[in-house]
N, CA and C atoms as a LAMMPS dump frame, in Angstrom:
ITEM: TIMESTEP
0
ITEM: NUMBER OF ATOMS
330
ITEM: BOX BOUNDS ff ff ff
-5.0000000000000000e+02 5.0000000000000000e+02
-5.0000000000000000e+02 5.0000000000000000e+02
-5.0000000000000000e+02 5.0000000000000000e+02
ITEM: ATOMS id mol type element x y z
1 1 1 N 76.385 -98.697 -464.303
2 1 2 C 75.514 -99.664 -463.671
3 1 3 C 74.083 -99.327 -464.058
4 2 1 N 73.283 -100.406 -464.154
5 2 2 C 72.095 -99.966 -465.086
6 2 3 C 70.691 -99.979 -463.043
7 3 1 N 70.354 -98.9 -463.315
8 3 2 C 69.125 -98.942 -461.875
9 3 3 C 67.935 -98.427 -463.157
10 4 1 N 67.288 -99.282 -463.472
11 4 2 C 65.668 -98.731 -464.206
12 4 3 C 65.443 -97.522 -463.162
13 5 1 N 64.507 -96.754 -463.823
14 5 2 C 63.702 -95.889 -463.664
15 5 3 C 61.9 -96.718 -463.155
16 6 1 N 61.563 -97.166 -464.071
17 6 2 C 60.122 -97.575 -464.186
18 6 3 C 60.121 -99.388 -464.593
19 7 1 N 58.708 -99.8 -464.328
20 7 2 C 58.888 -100.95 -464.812
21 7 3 C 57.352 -100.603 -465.69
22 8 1 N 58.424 -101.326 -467.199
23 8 2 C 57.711 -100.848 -468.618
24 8 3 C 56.728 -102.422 -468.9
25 9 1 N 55.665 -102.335 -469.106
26 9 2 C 54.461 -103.721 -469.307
27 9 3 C 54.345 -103.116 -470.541
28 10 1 N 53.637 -104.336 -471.297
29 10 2 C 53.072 -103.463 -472.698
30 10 3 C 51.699 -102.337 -472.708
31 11 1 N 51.094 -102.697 -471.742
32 11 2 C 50.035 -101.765 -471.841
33 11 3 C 50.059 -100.212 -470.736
34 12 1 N 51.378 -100.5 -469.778
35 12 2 C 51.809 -99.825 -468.311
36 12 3 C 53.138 -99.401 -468.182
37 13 1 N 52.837 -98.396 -467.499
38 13 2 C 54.558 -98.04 -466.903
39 13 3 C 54.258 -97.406 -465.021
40 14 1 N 54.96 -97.723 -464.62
41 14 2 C 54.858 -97.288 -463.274
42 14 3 C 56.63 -97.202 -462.68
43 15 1 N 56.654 -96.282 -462.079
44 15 2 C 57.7 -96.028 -461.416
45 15 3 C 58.364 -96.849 -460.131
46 16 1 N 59.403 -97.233 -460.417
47 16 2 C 60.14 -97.904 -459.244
48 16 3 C 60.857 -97.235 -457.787
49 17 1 N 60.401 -97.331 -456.993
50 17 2 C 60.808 -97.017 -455.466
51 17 3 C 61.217 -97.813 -454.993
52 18 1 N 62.789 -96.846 -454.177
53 18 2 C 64.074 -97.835 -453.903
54 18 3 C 64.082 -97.476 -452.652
55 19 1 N 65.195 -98.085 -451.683
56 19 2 C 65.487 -97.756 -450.285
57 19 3 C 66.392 -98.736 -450.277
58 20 1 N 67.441 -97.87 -449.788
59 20 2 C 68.5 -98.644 -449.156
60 20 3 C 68.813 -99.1 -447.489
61 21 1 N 68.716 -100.052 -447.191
62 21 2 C 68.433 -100.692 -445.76
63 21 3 C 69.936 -101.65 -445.306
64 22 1 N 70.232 -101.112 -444.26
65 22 2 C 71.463 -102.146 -443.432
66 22 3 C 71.152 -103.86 -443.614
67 23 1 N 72.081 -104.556 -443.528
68 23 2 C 71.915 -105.962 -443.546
69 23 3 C 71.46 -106.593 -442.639
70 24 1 N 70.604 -107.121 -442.129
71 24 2 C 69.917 -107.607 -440.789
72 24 3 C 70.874 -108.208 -440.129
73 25 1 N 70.709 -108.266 -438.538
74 25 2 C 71.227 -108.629 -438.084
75 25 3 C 70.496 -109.405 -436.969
76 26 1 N 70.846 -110.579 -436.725
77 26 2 C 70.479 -111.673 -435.458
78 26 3 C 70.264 -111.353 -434.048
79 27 1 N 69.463 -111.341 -433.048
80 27 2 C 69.814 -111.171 -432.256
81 27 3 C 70.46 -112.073 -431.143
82 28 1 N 71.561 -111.569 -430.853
83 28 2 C 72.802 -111.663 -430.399
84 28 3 C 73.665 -111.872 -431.433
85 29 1 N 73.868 -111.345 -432.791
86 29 2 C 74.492 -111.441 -433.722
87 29 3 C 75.504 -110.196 -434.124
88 30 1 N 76.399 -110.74 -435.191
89 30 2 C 77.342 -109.625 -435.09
90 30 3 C 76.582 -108.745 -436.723
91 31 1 N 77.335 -107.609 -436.754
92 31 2 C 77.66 -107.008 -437.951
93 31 3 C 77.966 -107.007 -439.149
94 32 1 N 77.647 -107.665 -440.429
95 32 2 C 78.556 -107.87 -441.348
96 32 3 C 78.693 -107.197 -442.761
97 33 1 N 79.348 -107.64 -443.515
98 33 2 C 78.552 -106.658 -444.942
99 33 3 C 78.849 -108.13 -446.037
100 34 1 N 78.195 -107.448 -446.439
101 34 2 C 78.325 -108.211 -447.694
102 34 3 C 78.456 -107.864 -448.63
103 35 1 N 79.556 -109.324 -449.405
104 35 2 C 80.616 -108.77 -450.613
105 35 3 C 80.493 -109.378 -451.831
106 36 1 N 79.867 -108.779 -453.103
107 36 2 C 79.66 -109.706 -454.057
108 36 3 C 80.371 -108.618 -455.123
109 37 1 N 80.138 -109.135 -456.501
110 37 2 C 80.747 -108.582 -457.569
111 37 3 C 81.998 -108.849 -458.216
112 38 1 N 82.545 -108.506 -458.613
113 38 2 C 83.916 -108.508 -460.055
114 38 3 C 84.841 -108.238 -458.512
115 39 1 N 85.657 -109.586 -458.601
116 39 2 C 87.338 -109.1 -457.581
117 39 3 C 88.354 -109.641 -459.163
118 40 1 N 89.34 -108.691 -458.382
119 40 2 C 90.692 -108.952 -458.825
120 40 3 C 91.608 -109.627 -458.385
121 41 1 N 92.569 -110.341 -459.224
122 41 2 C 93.574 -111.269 -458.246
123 41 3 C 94.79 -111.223 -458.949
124 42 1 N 95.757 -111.116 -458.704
125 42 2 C 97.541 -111.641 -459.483
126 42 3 C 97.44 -112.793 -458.981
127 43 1 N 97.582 -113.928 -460.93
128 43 2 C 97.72 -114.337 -460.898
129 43 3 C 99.365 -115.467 -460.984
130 44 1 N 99.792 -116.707 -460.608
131 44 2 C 101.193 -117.008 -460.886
132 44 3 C 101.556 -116.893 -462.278
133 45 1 N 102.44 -115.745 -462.251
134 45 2 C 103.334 -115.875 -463.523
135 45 3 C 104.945 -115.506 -463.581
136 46 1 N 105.312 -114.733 -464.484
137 46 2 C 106.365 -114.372 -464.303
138 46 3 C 106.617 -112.981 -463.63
139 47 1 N 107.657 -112.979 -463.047
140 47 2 C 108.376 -111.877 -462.232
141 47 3 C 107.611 -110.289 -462.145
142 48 1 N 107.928 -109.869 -463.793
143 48 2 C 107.95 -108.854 -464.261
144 48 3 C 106.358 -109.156 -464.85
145 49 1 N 105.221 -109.6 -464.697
146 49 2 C 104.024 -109.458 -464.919
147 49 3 C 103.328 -109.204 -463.847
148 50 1 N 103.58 -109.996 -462.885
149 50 2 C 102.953 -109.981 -461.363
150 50 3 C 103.316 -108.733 -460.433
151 51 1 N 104.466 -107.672 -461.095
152 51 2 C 104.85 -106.694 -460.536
153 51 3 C 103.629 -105.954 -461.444
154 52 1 N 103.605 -105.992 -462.89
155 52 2 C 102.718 -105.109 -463.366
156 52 3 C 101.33 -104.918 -462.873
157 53 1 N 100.881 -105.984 -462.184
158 53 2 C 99.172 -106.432 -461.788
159 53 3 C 99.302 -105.59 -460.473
160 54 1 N 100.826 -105.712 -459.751
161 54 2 C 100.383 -105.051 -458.5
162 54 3 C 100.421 -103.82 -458.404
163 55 1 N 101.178 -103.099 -458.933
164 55 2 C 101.187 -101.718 -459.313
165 55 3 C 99.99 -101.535 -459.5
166 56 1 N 99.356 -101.958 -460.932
167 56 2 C 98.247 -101.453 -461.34
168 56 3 C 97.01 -101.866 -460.397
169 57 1 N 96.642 -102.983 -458.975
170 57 2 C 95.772 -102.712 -458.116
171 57 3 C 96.146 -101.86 -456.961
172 58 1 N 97.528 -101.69 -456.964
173 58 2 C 97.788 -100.069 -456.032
174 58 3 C 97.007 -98.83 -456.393
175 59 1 N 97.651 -98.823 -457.857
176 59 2 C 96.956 -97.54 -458.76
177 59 3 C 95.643 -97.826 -458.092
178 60 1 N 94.737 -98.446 -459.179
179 60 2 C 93.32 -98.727 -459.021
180 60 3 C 92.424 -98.367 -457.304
181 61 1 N 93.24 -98.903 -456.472
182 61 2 C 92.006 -99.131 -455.613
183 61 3 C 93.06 -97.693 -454.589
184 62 1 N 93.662 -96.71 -455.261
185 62 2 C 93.448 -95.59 -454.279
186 62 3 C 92.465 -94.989 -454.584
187 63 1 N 92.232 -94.055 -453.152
188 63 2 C 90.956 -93.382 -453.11
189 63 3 C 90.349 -92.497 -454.299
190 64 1 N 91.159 -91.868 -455.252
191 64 2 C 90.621 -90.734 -456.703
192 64 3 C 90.103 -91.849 -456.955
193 65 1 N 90.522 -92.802 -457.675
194 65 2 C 91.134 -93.758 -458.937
195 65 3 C 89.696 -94.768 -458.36
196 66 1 N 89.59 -95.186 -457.202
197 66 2 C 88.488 -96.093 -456.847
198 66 3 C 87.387 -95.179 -456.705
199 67 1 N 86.767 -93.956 -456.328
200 67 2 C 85.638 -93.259 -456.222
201 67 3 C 85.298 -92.939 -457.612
202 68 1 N 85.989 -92.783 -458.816
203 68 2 C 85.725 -92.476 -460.083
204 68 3 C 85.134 -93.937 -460.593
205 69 1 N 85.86 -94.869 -460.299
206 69 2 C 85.546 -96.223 -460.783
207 69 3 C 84.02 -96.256 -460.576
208 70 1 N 83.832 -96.116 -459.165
209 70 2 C 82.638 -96.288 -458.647
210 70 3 C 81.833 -95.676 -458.969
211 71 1 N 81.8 -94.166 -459.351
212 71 2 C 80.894 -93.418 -460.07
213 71 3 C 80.336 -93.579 -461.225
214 72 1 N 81.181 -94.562 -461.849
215 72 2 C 81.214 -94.895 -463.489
216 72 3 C 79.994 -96.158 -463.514
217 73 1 N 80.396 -97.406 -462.162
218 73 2 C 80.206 -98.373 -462.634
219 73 3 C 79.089 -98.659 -461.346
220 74 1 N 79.172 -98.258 -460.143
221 74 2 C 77.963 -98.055 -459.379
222 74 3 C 78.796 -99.191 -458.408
223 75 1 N 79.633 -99.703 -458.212
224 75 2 C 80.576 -100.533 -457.377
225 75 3 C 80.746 -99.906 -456.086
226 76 1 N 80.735 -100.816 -455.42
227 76 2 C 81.524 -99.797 -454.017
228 76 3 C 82.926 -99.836 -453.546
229 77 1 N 83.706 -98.646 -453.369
230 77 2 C 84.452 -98.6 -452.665
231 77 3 C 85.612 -99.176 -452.253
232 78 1 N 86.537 -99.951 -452.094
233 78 2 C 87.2 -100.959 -451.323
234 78 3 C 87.957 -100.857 -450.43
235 79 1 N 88.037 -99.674 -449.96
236 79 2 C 88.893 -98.922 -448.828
237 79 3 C 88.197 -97.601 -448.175
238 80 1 N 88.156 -97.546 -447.113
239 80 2 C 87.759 -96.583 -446.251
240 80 3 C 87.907 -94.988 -446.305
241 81 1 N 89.025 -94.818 -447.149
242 81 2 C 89.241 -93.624 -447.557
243 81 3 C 88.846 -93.458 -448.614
244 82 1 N 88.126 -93.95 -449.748
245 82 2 C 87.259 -93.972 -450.545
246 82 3 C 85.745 -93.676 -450.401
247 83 1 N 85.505 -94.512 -448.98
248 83 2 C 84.053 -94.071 -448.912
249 83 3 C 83.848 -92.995 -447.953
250 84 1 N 84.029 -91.845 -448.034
251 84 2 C 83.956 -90.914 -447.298
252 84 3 C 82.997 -89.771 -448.422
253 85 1 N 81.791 -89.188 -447.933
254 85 2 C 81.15 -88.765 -448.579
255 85 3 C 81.583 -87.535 -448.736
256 86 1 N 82.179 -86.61 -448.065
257 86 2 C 83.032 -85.14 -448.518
258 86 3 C 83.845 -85.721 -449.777
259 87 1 N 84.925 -86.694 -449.885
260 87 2 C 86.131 -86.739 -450.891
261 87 3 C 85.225 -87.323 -452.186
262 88 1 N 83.784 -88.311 -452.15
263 88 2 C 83.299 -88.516 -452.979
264 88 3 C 82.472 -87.391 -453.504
265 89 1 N 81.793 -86.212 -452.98
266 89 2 C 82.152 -85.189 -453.649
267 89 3 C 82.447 -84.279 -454.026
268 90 1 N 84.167 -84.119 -453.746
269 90 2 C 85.434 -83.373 -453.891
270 90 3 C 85.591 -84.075 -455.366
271 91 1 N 85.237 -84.861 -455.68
272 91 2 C 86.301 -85.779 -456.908
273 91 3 C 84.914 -85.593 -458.014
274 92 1 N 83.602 -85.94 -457.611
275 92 2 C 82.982 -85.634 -458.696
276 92 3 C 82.901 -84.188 -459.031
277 93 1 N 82.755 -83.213 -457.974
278 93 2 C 83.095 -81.802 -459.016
279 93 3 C 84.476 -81.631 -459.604
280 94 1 N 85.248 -82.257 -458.451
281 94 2 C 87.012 -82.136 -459.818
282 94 3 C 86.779 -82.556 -461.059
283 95 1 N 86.734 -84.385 -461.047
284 95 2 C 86.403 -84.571 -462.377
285 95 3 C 85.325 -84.507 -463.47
286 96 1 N 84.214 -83.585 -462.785
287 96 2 C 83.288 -83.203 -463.895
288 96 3 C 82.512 -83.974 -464
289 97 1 N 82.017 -85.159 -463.436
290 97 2 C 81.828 -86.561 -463.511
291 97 3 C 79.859 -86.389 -463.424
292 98 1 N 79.361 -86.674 -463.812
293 98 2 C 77.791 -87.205 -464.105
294 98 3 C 77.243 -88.697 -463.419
295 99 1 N 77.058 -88.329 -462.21
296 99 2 C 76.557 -89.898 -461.542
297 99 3 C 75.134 -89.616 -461.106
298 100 1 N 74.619 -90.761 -461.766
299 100 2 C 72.945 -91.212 -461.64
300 100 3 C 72.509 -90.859 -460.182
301 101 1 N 71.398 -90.481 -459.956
302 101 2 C 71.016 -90.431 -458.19
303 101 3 C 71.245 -91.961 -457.782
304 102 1 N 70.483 -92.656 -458.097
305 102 2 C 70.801 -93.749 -457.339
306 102 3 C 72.301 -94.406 -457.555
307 103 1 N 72.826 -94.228 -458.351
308 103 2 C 74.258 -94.565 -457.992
309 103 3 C 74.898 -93.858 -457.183
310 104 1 N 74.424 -92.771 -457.021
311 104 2 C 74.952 -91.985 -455.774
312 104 3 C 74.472 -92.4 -454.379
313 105 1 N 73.373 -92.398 -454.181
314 105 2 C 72.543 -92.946 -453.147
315 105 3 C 73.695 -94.118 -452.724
316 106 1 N 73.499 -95.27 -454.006
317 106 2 C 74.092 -96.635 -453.018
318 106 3 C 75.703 -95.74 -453.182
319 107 1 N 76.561 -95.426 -453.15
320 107 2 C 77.837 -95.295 -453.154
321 107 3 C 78.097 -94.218 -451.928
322 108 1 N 77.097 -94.007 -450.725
323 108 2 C 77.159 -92.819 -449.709
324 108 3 C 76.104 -93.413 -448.658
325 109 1 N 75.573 -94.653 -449.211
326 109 2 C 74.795 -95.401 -448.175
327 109 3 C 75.247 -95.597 -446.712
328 110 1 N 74.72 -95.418 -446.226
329 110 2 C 75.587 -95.824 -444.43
330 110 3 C 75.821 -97.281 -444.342
């Protein structure tokens, strides 16, 4: 996932300052989050394809398999046992893994 560093002018560079902030909420309003980005879906086909798609979003969205994703691509999460900030990083020192601060930041955000 690409987070600049600075914002580059031709004659300037100055550094970008981030903060991550909860989603507002109404008063007397509820809680929500919000969900954007790349989903997956099985689509209608045959038997033995639609078994392959589901397997492979079982695979995918367990907790290793989805916290690596996320480290890679700056995505969040899709299950609760994924976003747990001890196992996210239990898995980046297992797998050796190199994640940007701010991809870390948003992927441990409250």
């Amino acid at each position: 996932m690409y987070f600049p560093d600075a914002v580059e002018l031709e004659e300037e560079t100055y550094p970008i300052e981030y903060i991550i902030l909860p989603a507002p909420v109404f008063e007397g309003g509820e809680n929500y989050a919000v969900q954007q980005g790349a989903g997956m879906v099985v689509t209608k086909t045959d038997e033995t394809k639609e078994y392959a798609c589901t397997e492979f979003l079982k695979w995918f969205t367990q907790a290793e398999n989805n916290i690596e994703f996320g480290c890679s691509s700056g995505y969040l999460p899709v299950k609760k046992a994924a976003n747990d900030k001890a196992e996210l990083d239990k898995i980046i020192e297992e797998a050796g893994l190199e994640v940007p601060e701010k991809t870390y930041d948003t992927l441990v955000a409250d």
